[in-house]
BALUMGU-416482 format. One line per field, with one value per residue: residue number from 1; x, y, z of N, C-alpha, C in turn. Coordinates in nm, 2 decimals. Layout:
BEGIN
num	NUM; ...
n.c1	X; ...
n.c2	Y; ...
n.c3	Z; ...
ca.c1	X; ...
ca.c2	Y; ...
ca.c3	Z; ...
c.c1	X; ...
c.c2	Y; ...
c.c3	Z; ...
***
This chain:
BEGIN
num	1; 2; 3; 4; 5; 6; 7; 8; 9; 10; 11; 12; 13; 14; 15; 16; 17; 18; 19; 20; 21; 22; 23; 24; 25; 26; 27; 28; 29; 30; 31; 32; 33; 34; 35; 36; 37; 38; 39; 40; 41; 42; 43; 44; 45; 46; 47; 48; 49; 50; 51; 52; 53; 54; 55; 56; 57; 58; 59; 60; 61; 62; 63; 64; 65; 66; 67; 68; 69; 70; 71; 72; 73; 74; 75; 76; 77; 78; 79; 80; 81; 82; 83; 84; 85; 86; 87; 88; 89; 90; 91; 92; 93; 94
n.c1	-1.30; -1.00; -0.84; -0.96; -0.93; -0.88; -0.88; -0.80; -0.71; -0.45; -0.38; -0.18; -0.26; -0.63; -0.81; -1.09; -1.37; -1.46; -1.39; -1.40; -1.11; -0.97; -0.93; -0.59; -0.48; -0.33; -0.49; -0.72; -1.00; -1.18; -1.48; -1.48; -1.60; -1.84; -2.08; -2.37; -2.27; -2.04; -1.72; -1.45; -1.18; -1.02; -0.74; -0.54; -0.28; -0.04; 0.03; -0.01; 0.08; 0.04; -0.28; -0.40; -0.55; -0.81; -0.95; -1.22; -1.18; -1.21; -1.38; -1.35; -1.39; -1.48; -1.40; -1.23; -1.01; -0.92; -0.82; -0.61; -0.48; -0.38; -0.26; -0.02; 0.14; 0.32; 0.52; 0.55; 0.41; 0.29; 0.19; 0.42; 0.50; 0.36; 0.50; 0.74; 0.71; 0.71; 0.94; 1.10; 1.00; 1.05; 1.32; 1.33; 1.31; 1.50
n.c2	1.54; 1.62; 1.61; 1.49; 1.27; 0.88; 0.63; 0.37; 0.13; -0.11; -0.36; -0.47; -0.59; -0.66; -0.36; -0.33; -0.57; -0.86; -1.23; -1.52; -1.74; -1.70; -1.90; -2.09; -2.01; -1.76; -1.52; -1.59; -1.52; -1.37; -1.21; -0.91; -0.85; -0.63; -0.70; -0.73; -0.57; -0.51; -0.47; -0.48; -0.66; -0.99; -1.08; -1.33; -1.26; -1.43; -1.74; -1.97; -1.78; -1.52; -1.40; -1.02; -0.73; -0.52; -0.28; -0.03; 0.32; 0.59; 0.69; 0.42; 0.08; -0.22; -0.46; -0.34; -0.26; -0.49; -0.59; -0.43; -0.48; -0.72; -0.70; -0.51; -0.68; -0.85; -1.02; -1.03; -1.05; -0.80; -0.51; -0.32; -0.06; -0.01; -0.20; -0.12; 0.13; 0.09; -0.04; 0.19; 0.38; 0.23; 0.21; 0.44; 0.48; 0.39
n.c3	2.39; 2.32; 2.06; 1.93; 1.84; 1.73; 1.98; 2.17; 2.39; 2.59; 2.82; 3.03; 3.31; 3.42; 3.52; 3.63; 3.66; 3.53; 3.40; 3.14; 3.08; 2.77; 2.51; 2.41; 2.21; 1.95; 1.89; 2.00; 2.22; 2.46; 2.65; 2.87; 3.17; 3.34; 3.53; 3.30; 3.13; 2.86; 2.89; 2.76; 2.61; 2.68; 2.57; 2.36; 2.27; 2.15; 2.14; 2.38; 2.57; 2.81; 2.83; 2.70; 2.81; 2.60; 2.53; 2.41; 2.36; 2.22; 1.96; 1.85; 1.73; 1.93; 1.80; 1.57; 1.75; 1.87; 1.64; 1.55; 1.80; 1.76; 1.49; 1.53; 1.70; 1.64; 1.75; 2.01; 2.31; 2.34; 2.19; 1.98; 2.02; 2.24; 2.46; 2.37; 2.52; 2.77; 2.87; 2.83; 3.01; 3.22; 3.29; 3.29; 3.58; 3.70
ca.c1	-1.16; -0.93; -0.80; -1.10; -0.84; -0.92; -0.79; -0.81; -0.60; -0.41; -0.32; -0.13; -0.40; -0.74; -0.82; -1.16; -1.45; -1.47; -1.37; -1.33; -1.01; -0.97; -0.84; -0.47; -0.40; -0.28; -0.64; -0.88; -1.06; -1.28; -1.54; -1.42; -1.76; -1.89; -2.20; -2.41; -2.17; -1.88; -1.57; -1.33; -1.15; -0.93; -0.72; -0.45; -0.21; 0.08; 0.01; 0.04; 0.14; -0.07; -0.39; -0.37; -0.71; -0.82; -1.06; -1.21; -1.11; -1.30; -1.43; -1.34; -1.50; -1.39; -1.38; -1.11; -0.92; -0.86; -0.77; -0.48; -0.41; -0.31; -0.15; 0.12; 0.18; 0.30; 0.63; 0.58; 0.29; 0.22; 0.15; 0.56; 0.47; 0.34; 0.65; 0.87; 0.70; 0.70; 1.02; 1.15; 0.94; 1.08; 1.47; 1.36; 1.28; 1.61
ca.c2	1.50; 1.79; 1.62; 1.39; 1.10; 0.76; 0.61; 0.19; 0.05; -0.23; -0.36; -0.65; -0.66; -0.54; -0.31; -0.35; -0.66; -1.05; -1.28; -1.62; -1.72; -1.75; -2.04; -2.05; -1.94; -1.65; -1.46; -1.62; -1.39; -1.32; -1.07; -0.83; -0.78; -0.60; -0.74; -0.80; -0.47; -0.57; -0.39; -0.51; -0.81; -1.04; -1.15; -1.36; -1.21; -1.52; -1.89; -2.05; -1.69; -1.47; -1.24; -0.90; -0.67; -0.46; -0.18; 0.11; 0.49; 0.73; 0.63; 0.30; -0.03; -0.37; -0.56; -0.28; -0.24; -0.60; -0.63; -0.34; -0.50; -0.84; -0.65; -0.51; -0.75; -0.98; -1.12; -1.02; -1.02; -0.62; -0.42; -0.31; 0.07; 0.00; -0.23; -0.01; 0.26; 0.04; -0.05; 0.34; 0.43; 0.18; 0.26; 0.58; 0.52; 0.33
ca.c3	2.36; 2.29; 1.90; 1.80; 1.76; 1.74; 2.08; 2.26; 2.53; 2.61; 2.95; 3.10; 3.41; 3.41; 3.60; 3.68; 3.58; 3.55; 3.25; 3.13; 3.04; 2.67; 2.43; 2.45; 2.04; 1.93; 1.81; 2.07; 2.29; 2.57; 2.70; 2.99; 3.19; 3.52; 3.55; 3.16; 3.07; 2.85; 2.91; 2.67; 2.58; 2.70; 2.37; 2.31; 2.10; 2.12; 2.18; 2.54; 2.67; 2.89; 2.76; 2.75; 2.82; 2.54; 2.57; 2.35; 2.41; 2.16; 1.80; 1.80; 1.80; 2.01; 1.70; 1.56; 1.84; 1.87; 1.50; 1.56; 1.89; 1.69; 1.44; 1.64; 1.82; 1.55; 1.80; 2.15; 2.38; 2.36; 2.07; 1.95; 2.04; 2.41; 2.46; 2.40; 2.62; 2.90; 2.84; 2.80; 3.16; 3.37; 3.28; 3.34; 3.71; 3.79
c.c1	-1.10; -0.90; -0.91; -1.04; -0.94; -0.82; -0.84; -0.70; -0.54; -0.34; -0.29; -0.21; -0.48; -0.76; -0.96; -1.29; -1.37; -1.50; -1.33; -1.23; -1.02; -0.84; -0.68; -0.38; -0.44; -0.46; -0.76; -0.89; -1.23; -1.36; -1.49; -1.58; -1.76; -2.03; -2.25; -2.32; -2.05; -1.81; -1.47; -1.33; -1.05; -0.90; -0.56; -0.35; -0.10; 0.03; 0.08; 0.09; -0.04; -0.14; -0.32; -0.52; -0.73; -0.94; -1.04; -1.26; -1.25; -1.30; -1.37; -1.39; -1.37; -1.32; -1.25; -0.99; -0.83; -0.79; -0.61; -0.41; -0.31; -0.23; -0.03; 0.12; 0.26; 0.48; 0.62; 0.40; 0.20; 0.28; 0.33; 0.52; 0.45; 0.45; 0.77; 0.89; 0.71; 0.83; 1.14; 1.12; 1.01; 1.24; 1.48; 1.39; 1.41; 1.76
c.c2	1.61; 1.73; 1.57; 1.28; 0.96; 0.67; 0.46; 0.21; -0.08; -0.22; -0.49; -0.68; -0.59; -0.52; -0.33; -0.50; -0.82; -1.10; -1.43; -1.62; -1.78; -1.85; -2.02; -1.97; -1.84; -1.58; -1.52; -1.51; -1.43; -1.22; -1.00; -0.80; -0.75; -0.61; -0.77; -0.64; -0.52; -0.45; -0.35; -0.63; -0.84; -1.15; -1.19; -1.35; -1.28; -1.64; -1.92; -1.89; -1.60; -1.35; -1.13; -0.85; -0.58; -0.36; -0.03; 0.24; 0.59; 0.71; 0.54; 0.18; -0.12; -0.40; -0.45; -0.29; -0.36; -0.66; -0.55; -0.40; -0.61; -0.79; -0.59; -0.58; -0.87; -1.12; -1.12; -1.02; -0.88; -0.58; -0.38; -0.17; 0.11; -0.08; -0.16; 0.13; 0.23; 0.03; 0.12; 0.37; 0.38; 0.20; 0.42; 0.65; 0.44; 0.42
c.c3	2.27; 2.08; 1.84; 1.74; 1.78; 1.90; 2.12; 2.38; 2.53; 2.71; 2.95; 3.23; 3.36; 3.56; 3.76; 3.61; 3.60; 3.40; 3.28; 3.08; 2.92; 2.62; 2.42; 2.32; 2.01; 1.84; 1.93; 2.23; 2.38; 2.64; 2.86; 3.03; 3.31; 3.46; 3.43; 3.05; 3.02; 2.81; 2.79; 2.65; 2.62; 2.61; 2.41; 2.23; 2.06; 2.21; 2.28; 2.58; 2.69; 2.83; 2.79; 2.76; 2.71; 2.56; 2.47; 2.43; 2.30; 2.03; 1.76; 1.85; 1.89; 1.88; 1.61; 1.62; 1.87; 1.76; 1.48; 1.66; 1.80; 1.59; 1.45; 1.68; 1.72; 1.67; 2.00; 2.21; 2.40; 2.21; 2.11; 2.03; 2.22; 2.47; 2.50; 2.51; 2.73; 2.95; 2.89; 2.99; 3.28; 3.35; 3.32; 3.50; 3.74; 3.80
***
């Protein structure tokens, strides 16, 4: 890795793997797995709305990543920061 940053992910599908679907409140979570391999997580970051997938990038743990996920995220379903970039991308394409 070119900086040595600290890096996760968060997606609205996953990409790849098989999961149960976790408890419907805001903090409950589920393992992302291809086969006894776990992936990521699939975390609820707002009550009765739909998981998102979480996954670590480069010196950081699950149990981190999911702690920053929930912390942005304190009003919408996506971290404020990826929101906005999604947001930003797709006005860009119209």
């Amino acid at each position: 890795m070119a900086t040595g940053l600290p890096t996760f992910g968060v997606a609205k599908t996953p990409f790849v793997g098989a999961y149960d679907e976790p408890g419907m409140h805001r903090g409950d979570w589920s393992a992302l797995r291809e086969g006894d391999e776990v992936l990521g997580r699939v975390l609820r970051t707002q009550t009765d709305v739909k998981p998102v997938f979480v996954s670590v990038g480069h010196r950081t743990s699950l149990d981190l990543a999911t702690t920053i996920t929930l912390d942005l995220s304190r009003r919408y379903r996506l971290p404020e920061v990826i929101r906005r970039a999604d947001f930003l991308s797709r006005e860009a394409l119209r």
